[in-house]
C-alpha positions in Angstrom: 103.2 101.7 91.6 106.3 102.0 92.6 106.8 103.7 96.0 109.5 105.8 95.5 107.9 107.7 92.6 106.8 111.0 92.9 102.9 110.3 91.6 100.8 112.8 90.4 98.4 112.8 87.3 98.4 115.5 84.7 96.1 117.6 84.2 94.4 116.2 80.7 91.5 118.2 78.9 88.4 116.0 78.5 85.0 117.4 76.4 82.2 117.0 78.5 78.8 117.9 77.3 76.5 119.3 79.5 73.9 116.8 78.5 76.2 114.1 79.5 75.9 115.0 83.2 73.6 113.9 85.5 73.2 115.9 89.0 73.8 114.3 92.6 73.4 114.5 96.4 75.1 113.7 99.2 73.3 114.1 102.3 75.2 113.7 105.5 74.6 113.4 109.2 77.1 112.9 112.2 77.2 112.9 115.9 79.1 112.3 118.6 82.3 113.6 117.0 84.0 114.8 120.2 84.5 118.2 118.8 82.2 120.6 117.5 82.3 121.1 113.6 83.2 124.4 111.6 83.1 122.8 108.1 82.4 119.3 106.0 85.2 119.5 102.6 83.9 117.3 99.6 86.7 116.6 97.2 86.6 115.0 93.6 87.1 115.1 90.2 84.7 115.9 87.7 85.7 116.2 83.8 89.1 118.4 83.3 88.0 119.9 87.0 89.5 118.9 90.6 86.2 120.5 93.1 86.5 121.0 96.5 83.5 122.1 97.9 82.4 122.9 101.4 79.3 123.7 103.3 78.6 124.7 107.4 76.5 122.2 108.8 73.3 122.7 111.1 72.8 120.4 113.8 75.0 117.8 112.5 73.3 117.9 108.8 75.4 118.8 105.8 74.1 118.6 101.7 76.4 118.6 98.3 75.5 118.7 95.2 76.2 119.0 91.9 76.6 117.5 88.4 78.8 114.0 87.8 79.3 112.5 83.9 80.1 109.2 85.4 80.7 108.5 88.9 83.7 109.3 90.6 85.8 108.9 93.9 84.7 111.1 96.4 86.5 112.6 99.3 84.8 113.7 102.6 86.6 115.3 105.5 85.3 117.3 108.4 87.1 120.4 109.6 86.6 121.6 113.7 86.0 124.7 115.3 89.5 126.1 117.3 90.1 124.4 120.9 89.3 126.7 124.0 93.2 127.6 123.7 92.5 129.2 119.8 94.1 126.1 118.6 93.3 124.3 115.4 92.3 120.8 115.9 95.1 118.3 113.9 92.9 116.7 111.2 94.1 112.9 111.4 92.8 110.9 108.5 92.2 107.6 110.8 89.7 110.1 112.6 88.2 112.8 110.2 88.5 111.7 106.5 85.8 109.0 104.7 85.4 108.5 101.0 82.5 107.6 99.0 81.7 106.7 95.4 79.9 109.4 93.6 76.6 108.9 91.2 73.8 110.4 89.9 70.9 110.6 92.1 71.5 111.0 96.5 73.4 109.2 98.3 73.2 109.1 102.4 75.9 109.3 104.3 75.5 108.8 108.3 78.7 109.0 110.9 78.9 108.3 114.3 81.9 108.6 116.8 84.4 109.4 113.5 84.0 111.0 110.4 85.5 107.4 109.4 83.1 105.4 110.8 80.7 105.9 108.6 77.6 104.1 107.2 76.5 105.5 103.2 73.7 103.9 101.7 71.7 105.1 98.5 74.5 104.2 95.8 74.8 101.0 93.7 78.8 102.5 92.9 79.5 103.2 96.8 78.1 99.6 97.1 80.4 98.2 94.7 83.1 100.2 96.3 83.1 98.8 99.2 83.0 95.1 97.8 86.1 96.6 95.6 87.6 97.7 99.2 87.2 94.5 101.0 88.8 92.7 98.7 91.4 94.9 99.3 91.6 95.3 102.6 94.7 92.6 103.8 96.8 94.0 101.5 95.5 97.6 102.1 96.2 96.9 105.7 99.7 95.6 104.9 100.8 98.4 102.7 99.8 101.2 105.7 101.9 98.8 108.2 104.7 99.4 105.5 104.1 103.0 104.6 105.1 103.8 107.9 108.2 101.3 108.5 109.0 103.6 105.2 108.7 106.9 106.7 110.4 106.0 110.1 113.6 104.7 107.7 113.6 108.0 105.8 113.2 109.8 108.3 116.5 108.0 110.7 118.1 108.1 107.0 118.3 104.1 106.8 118.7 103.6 103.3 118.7 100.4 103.6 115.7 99.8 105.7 113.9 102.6 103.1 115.2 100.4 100.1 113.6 97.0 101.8 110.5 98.9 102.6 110.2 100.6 99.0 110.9 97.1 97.9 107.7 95.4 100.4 105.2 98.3 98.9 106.2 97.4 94.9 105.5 93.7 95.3 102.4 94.7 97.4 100.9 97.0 95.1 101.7 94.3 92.3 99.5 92.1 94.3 96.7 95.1 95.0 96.5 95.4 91.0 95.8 91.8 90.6 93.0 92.4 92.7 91.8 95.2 90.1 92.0 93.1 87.7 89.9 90.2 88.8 87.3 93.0 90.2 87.1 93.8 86.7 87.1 90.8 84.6 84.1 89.3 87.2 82.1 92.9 87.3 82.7 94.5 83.9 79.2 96.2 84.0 80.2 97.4 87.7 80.1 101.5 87.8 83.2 101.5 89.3 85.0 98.8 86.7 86.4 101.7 84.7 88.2 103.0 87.5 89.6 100.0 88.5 91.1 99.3 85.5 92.7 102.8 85.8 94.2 101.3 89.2 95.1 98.2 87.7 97.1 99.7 84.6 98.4 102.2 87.0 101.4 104.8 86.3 103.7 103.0 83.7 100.9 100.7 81.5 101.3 97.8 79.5 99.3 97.9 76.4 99.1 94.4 75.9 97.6 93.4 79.6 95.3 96.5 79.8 94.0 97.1 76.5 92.5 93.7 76.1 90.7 94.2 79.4 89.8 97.6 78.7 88.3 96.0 75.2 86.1 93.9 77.3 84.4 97.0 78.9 80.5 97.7 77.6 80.6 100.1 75.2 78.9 102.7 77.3 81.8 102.8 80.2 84.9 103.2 77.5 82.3 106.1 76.3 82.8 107.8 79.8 85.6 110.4 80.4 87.9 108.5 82.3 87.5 105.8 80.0 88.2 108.0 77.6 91.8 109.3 78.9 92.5 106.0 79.7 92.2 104.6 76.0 94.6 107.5 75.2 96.8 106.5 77.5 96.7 102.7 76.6 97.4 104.2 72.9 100.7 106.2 74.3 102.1 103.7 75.7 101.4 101.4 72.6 104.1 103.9 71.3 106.4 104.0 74.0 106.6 99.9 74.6 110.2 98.2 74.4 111.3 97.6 71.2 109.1 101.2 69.6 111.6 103.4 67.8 111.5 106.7 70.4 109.1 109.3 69.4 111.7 112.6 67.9 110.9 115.7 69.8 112.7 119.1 70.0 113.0 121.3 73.6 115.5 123.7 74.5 118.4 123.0 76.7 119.5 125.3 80.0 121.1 127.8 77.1 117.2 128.3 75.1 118.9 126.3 72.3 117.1 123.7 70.6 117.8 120.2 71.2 116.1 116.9 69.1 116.2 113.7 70.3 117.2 112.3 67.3 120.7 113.9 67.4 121.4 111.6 69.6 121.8 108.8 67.1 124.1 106.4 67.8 124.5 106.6 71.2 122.9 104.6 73.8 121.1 106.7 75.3 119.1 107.2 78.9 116.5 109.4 78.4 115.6 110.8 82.0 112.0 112.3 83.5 112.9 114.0 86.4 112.7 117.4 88.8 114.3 119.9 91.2 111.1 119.4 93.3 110.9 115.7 93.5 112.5 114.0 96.3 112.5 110.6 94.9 114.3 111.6 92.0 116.9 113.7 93.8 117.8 110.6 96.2 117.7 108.7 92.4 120.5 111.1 90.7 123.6 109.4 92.9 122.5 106.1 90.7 122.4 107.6 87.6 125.4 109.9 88.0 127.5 106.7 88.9 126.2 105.1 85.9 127.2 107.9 83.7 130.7 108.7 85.0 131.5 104.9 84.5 130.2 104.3 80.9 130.0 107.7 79.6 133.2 107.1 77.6 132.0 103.8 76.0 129.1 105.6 73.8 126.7 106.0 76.7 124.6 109.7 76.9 121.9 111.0 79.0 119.2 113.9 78.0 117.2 115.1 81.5 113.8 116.1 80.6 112.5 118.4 83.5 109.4 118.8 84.8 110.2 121.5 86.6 107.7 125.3 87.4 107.4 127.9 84.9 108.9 130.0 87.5 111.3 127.9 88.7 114.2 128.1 86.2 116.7 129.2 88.6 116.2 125.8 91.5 116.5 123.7 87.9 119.9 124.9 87.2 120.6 124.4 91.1 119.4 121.4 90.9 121.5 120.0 88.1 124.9 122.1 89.4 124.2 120.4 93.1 123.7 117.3 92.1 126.4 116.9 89.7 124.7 115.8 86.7 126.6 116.5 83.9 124.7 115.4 80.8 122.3 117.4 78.3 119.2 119.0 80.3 116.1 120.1 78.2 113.0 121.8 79.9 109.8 123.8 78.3 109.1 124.5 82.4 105.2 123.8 82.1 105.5 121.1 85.2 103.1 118.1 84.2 102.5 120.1 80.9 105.8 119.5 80.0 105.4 119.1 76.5 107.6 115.9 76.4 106.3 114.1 79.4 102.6 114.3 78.2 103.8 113.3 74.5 104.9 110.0 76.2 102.6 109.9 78.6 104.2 110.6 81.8 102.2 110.1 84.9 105.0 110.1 87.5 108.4 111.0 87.9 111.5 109.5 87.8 110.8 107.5 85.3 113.3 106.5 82.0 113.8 105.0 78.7 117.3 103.5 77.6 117.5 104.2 73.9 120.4 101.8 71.4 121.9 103.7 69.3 118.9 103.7 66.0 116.6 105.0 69.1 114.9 101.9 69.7 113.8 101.5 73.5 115.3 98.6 74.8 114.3 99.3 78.8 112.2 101.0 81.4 112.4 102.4 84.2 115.8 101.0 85.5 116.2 102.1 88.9 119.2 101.8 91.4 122.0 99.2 90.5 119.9 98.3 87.6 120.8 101.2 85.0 124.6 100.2 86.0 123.8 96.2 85.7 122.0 96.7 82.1 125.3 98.9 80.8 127.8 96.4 82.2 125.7 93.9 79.7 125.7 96.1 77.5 129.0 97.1 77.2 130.9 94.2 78.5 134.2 93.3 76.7 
């Protein structure tokens, strides 16, 4: 995934039977924390449904529980009481944060010292999570070393040392997803195979290295929700693949007035995911403005679709005034709803489609001097 995406997954309606669940347990212990404990959180997903649960433990003992249709990526962090000064104590994830795969049935989960150093036994997925994990590990280990060369460049504004760090975490992440994939391929019956193959086909997926892999899955895990979205998201992006004729669709512009793709025709044409809210695509715009003002007279367009807030209307608008951008803007302004971004699958933001002029995608995803580079070809004398 690329690191200077804005990521975040859409919220996606799944039918899940009550039958098809199974209930679980997580039983938990800890001492020796250093400082005494108000509250254990217990994150995850579960169906259409992010839960966050909580409970007050007694002498170091906490219990969840609750009902799972497959197993699932848990989340467990610990929350402590004010200091003697009233002060909250800074959660820091190194510390007070552990995860642990999710199934049916109780799994134990003992800590000592840290909330992260933390022993869980009772699970056959947390046990193939943690193979999963340590076969991850260097390059998890790399891509933290990295995260935080990243932040210290955006924070000193370095745009150079951001752009050689962004460019370190995308060919480490392509290395993490080869991992995935040969997790899956060797453990196909593994309860945690389905999701990673969701981490393996990732944000922008390729059809034709996913699906097969995803065909090789027992018939039971494609069955299972997340199997399930992903198969619909493998078919999406069967439609969206370079060299697919764009999918027509009709949203109104900044004005409430209707605007089809397919007018369009005979234009290249960049068609643009974006946001007023999303930082990556806002230090993104420069690029793409540059590539418009200098081949916007040769038959070159752009259509922004915004994912922008229902209530949010007025920072769109800013947004596009402040930034310059100067082409046709559509927006339904139903954020990851957008009606748009879930018809072709969008999973994060910016992303883009370069259309020729029969609407024909003919590139993805050109970021930086790219869109510019792929004009000059395609426009040059």
């Amino acid at each position: 995934m690329k690191k200077s995406l804005f990521f975040a997954f859409m919220s996606v309606v799944l039918s899940v039977s009550a039958q098809t669940e199974r209930p679980f347990q997580v039983k938990g212990v800890f001492k020796k924390l250093g400082f005494p404990v108000q509250k254990v959180y217990l994150s995850y997903r579960a169906g259409d449904k992010n839960v966050t649960d909580s409970v007050e433990p007694k002498d170091g003992v906490y219990v969840f529980s609750g009902n799972l249709a497959e197993p699932v990526l848990g989340f467990l962090r610990v929350k402590y009481l004010p200091d003697a000064d009233g002060k909250p104590v800074k959660m820091v994830s190194s510390r007070d944060f552990t995860r642990v795969f999710l199934s049916a049935g109780t799994t134990s989960v003992s800590s000592v010292d840290s909330f992260s150093n933390t022993t869980i036994k009772g699970s056959k997925a947390n046990d193939d999570f943690t193979k999963l994990e340590a076969a991850l590990k260097t390059v998890n280990a790399q891509m933290r070393e990295v995260s935080a060369e990243y932040s210290k460049a955006a924070a000193a504004k370095d745009e150079a040392a951001r752009k050689a760090a962004e460019d370190k975490l995308d060919a480490l992440d392509k290395e993490s997803r080869l991992v995935y994939k040969a997790y899956v391929k060797n453990n196909l019956t593994s309860p945690v195979a389905v999701y990673a193959i969701s981490q393996y086909a990732g944000w922008d997926i390729n059809a034709d290295e996913v699906e097969p892999l995803f065909n090789q899955l027992p018939a039971a895990s494609r069955g299972l929700p997340t199997a399930r979205l992903l198969q619909e998201q493998i078919g999406i992006a069967k439609k969206t693949g370079i060299g697919r004729e764009a999918m027509d669709f009709t949203q109104n512009d900044t004005l409430g007035v209707p605007v089809s793709l397919s007018s369009f025709r005979g234009r290249y044409l960049l068609v643009d995911f974006w946001a007023s809210w999303c930082g990556p695509c806002r230090r993104e715009n420069p690029n793409v403005v540059k590539a418009f003002q200098a081949f916007r007279d040769k038959g070159f367009h752009i259509l922004g679709v915004s994912l922008d807030r229902p209530d949010a209307k007025d920072k769109w608008l800013k947004a596009i005034h402040d930034d310059n951008l100067t082409w046709t803007h559509v927006s339904d302004l139903k954020y990851w709803q957008n009606a748009v971004a879930q018809q072709y699958g969008i999973q994060a933001i910016p992303q883009n489609l370069l259309l020729d002029p029969q609407g024909k995608i003919i590139a993805k995803n050109l970021n930086g001097e790219q869109l510019q580079a792929k004009l000059a070809e395609i426009f040059k004398p």
